[in-house]
C-alpha positions as CSV (number, residue, x, y, z in Angstrom):
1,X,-8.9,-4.9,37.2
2,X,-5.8,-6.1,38.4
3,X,-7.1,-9.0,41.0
4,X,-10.2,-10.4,40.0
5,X,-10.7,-13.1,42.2
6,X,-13.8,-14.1,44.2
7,X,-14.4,-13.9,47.3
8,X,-14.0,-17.1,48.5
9,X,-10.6,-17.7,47.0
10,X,-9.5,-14.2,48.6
11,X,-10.4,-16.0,52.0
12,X,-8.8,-18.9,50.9
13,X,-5.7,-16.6,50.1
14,X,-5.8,-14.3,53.0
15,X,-5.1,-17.6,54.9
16,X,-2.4,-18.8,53.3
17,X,-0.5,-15.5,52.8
18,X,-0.9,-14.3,56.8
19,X,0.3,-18.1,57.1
20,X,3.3,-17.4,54.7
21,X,4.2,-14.3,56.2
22,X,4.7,-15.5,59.6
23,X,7.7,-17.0,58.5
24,X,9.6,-14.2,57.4
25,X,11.1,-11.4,59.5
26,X,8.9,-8.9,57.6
27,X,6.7,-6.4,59.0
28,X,3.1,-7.5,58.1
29,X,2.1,-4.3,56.3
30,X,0.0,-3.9,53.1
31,X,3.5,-3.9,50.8
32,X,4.2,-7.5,52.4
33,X,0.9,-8.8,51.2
34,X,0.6,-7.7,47.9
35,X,3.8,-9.3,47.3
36,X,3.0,-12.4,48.8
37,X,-0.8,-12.1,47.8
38,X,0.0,-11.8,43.8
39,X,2.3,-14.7,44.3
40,X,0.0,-17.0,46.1
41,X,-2.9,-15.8,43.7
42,X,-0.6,-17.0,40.5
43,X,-1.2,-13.8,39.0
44,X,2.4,-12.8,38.7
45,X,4.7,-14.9,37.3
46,X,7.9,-12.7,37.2
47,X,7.3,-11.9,41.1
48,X,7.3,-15.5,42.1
49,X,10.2,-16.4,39.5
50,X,12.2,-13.9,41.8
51,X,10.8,-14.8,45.4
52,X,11.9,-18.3,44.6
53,X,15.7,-17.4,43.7
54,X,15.5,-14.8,46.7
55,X,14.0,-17.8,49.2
56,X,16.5,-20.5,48.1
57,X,19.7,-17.7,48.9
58,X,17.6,-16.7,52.9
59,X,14.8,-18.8,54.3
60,X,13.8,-15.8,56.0
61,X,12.5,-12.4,53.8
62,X,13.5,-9.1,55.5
63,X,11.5,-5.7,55.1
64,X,14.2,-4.2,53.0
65,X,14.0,-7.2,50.4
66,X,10.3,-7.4,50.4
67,X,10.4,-3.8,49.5
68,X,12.7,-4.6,46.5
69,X,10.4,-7.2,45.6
70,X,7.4,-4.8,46.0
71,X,8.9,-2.2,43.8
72,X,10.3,-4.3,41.3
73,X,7.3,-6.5,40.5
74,X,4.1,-4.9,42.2
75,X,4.4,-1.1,41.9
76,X,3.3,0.4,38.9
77,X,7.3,1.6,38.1
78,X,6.4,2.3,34.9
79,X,5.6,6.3,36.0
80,X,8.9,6.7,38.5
81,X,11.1,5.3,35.3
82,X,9.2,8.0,33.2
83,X,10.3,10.6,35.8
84,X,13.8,9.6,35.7
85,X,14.4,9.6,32.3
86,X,12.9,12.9,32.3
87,X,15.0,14.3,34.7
88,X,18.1,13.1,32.6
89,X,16.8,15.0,29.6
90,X,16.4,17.9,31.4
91,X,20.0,17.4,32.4
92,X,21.4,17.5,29.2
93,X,19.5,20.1,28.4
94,X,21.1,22.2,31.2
95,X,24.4,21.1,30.1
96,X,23.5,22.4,26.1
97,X,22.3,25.5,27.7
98,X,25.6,25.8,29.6
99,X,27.5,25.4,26.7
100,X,26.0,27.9,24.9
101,X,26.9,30.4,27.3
102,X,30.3,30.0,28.1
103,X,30.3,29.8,23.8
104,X,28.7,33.3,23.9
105,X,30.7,34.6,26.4
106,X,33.6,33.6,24.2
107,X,32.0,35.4,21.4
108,X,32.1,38.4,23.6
109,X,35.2,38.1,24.9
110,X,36.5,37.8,21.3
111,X,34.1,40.8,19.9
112,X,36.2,43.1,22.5
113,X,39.5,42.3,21.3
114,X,38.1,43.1,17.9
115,X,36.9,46.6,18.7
116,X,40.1,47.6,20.4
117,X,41.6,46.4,17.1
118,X,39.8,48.5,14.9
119,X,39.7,51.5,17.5
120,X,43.8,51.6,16.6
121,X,43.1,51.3,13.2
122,X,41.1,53.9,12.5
123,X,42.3,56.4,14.8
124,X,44.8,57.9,12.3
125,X,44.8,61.3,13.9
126,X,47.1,59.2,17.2
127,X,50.2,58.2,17.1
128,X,51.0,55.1,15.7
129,X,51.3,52.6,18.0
130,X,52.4,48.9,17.7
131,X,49.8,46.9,16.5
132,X,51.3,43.6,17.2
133,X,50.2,43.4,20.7
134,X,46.1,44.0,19.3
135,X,47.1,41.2,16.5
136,X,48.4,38.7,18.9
137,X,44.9,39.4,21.1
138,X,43.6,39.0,18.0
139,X,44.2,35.7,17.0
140,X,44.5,34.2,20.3
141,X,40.6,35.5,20.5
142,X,40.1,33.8,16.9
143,X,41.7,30.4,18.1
144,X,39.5,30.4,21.7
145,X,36.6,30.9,19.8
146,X,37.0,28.4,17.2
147,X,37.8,25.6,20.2
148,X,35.0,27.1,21.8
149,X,32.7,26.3,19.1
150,X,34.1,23.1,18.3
151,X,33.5,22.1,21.7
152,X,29.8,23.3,21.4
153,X,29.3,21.5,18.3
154,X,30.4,18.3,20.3
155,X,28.5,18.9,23.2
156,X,25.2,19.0,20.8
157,X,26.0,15.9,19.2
158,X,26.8,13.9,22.3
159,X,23.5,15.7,23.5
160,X,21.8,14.7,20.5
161,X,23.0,10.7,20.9
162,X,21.9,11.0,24.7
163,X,18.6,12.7,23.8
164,X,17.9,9.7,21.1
165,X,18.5,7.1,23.7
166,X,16.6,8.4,26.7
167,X,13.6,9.0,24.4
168,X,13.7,5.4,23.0
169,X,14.0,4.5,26.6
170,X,11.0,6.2,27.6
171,X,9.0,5.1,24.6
172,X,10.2,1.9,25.8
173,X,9.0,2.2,29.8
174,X,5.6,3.5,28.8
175,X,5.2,0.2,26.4
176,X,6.5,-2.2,29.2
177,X,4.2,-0.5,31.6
178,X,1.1,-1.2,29.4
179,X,1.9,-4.7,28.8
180,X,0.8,-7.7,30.3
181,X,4.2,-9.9,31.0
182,X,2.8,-13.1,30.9
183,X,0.4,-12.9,27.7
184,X,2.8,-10.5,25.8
185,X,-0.7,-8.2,24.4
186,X,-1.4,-4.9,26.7
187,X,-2.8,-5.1,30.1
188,X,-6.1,-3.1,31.6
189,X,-3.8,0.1,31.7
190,X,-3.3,-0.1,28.0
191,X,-6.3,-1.2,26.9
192,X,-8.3,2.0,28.4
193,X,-5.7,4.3,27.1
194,X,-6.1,2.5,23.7
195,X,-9.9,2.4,24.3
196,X,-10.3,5.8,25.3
197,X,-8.4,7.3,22.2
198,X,-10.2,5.0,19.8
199,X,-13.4,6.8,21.3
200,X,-12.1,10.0,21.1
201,X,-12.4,10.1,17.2
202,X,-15.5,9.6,15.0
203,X,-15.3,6.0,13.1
204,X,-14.7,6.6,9.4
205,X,-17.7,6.8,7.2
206,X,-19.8,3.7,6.8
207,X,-18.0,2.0,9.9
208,X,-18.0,1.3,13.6
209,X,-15.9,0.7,16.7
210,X,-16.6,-2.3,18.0
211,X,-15.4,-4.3,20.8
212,X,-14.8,-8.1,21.4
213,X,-14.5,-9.4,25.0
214,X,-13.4,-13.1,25.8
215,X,-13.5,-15.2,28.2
216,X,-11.2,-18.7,28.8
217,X,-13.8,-21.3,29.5
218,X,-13.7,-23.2,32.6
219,X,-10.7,-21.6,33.5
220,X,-10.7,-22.1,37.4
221,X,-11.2,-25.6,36.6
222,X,-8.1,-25.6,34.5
223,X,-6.5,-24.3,37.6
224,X,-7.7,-26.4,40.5
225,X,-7.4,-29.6,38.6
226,X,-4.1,-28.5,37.0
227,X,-2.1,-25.8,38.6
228,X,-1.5,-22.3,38.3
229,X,1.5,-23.1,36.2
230,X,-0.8,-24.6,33.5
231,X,-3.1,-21.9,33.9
232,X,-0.6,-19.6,33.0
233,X,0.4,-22.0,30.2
234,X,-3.3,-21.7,28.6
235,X,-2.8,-17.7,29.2
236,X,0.0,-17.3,27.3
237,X,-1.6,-19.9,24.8
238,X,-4.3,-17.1,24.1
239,X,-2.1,-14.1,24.2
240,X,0.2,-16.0,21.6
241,X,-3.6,-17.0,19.3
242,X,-4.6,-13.3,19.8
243,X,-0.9,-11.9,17.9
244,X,-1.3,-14.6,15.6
245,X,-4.9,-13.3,14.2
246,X,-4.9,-11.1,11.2
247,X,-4.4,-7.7,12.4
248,X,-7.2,-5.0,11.4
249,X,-5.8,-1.3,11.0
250,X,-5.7,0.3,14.4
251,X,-6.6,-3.5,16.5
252,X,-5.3,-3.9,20.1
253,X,-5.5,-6.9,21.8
254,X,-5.4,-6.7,25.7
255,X,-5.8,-9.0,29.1
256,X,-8.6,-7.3,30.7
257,X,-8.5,-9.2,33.7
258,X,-8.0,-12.7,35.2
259,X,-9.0,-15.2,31.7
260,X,-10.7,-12.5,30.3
261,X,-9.6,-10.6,27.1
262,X,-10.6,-8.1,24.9
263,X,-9.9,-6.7,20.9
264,X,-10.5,-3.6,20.1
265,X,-11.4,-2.9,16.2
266,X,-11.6,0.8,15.0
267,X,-13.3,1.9,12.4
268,X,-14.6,-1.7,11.3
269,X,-17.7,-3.5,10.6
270,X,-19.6,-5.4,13.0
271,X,-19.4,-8.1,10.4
272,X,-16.0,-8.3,10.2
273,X,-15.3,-7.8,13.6
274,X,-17.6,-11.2,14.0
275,X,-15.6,-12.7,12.0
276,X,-12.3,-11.6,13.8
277,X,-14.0,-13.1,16.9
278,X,-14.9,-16.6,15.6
279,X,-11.2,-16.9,14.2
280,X,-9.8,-16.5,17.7
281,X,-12.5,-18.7,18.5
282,X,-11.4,-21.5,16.2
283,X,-7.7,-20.8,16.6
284,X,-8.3,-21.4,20.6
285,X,-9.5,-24.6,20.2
286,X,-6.0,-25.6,18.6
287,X,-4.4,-24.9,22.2
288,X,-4.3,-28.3,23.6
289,X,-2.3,-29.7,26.6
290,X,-0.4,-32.9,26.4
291,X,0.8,-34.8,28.8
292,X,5.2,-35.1,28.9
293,X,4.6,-38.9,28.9
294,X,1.8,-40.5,27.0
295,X,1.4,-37.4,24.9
296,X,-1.8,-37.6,24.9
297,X,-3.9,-34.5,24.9
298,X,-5.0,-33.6,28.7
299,X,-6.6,-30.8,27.8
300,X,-8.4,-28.3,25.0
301,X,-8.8,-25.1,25.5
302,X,-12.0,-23.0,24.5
303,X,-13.4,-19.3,24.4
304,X,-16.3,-17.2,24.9
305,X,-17.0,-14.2,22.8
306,X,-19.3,-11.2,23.0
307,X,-19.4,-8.6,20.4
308,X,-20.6,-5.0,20.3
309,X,-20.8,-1.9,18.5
310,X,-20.1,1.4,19.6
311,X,-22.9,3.9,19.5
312,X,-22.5,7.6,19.8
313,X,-22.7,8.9,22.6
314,X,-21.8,6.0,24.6
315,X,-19.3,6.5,26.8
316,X,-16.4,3.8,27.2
317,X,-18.3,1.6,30.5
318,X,-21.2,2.0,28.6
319,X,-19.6,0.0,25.2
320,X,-18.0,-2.5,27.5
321,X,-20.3,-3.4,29.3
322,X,-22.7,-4.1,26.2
323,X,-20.0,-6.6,24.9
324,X,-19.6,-8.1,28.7
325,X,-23.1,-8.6,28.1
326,X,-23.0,-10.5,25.3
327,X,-19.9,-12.7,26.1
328,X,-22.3,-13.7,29.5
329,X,-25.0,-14.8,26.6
330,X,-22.7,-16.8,25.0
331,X,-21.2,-18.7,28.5
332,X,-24.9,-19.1,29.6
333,X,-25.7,-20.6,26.0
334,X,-23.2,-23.2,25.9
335,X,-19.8,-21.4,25.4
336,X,-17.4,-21.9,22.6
337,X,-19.6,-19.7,20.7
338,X,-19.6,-15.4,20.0
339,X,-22.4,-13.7,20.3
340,X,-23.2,-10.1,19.6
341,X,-25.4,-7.8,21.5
């Protein structure tokens, strides 16, 4: 879920973004409060890196920059890029296919001039004629057609380079698009694609899928004592502990929502996938906050873990919500602590 806060701090937000907006010459439609709702929230770092620069340049937001905003850092552009690049493969496709033909119709042309050619030489019941003009045709048809393939071969290999780069540009939208910015592991997006084709195959023999959900302790504290721009600093502290973790054949870390995280472990044990959880556990505790200053430590940073296995014929809701289930276990227990349903 992409906003995940409660309902009290959506009043508290609604407030200050119909607030905001009032200064700007925007309309106040829903595109002008998502931008200025994800920035007010926190929840989109990139957005409010580039509404400051915009601000400091014009005081005052129009509609057509709010839109720019909007579709830069709000819309999911991940499937209009897709659609581009698409359409530029299909373009050098046509142009291939073009080639070809004016190639073939070279060949054609050339074929032509080669039957009237041997139409002259075998008729040896007519009268000789001069075979120079059926030469000359000839080997001006020889010469068109070997420019003509030339230029083909060419065209390919341009086509081919062009191909190469829009497919490791589209392989390169799709990952952006299933990534969270801030934490650098996959966002909700990707994690149900990943957790959707994990469940689509049958765990190896004398395994399990299982699924690990976390959740940053106390972490509206952290950002009503702190600031948003800390709590971002303790998000991208996790995301950086969850790449750090040995990786397990097939693992995917994501940002499920908000603080909360999840790993997902094919074809593992529940043991080991334990394991996996109290290491990101123990790692956490090695994020600590110090203060510029005194350097003193301001604050430590803990998680809660739940833990499930997969059983078959559970759909994809029903495995996370047996690990949510556990992780709210381990938060009512005490938290810093994994638990496994």
């Amino acid at each position: 879920m992409r906003y995940t806060e409660s309902k009290e701090e959506t009043v508290v937000l609604l407030r200050q973004v119909l607030a905001t907006l009032g200064q700007h010459d925007a309309a106040l439609n829903p595109l002008a409060f998502s931008v200025f709702y994800e920035h007010a929230a926190g929840i989109n770092p990139r957005l409010s890196a580039a509404l400051a620069q915009e601000l400091s340049a014009t005081p005052r937001l129009s509609d057509a920059t709010v839109r720019r905003l909007y579709q830069a850092f709000v819309a999911d552009v991940g499937l209009a890029e897709a659609e581009r690049i698409q359409g530029d493969m299909q373009r050098v496709m046509t142009d291939i296919v073009q080639s070809a033909t004016r190639t073939g119709e070279q060949a054609g042309d050339f074929g032509d001039k080669l039957q009237g050619l041997s139409s002259v030489l075998v008729d040896v019941d007519a009268p000789t004629p001069s075979l120079s003009p059926h030469l000359d045709a000839a080997l001006a048809g020889t010469q068109a057609m070997r420019e003509s393939v030339h230029a083909l071969q060419q065209q390919v290999a341009a086509s081919q380079r062009e191909i190469e780069a829009l497919r490791a540009d589209l392989m390169r939208t799709r990952e952006e698009s299933t990534l969270c910015p801030l934490t650098r592991v996959l966002n909700r997006r990707g994690f149900e694609e990943r957790l959707d084709a994990m469940l689509s195959q049958a765990p190896a023999k004398g395994s399990q899928h299982c699924l690990i959900m976390l959740d940053i302790d106390h972490f509206k504290r952290v950002n009503d004592t702190h600031g948003h721009t800390v709590g971002d600093k303790v998000l991208e502290g996790l995301g950086a502990v969850l790449r750090s973790v040995p990786v397990e054949p097939g693992m995917a870390c994501a940002r499920y929502g908000g603080e909360e995280f999840a790993i997902l472990l094919p074809s593992t044990t529940l043991n080991k996938a334990v394991q996996l959880a109290e290491a990101v556990r123990a790692r956490t505790r090695g994020v600590r906050l110090r203060n510029k200053a005194t350097n003193a430590v301001e604050l430590t940073v803990t998680v809660s873990a739940g833990v499930a296995a997969w059983r078959p014929g559970e759909d994809a809701s029903a495995l996370v919500a047996c690990a949510d289930e556990a992780l709210y276990r381990s938060k009512t227990g005490g938290r810093d602590r994994v638990m496994v349903a």
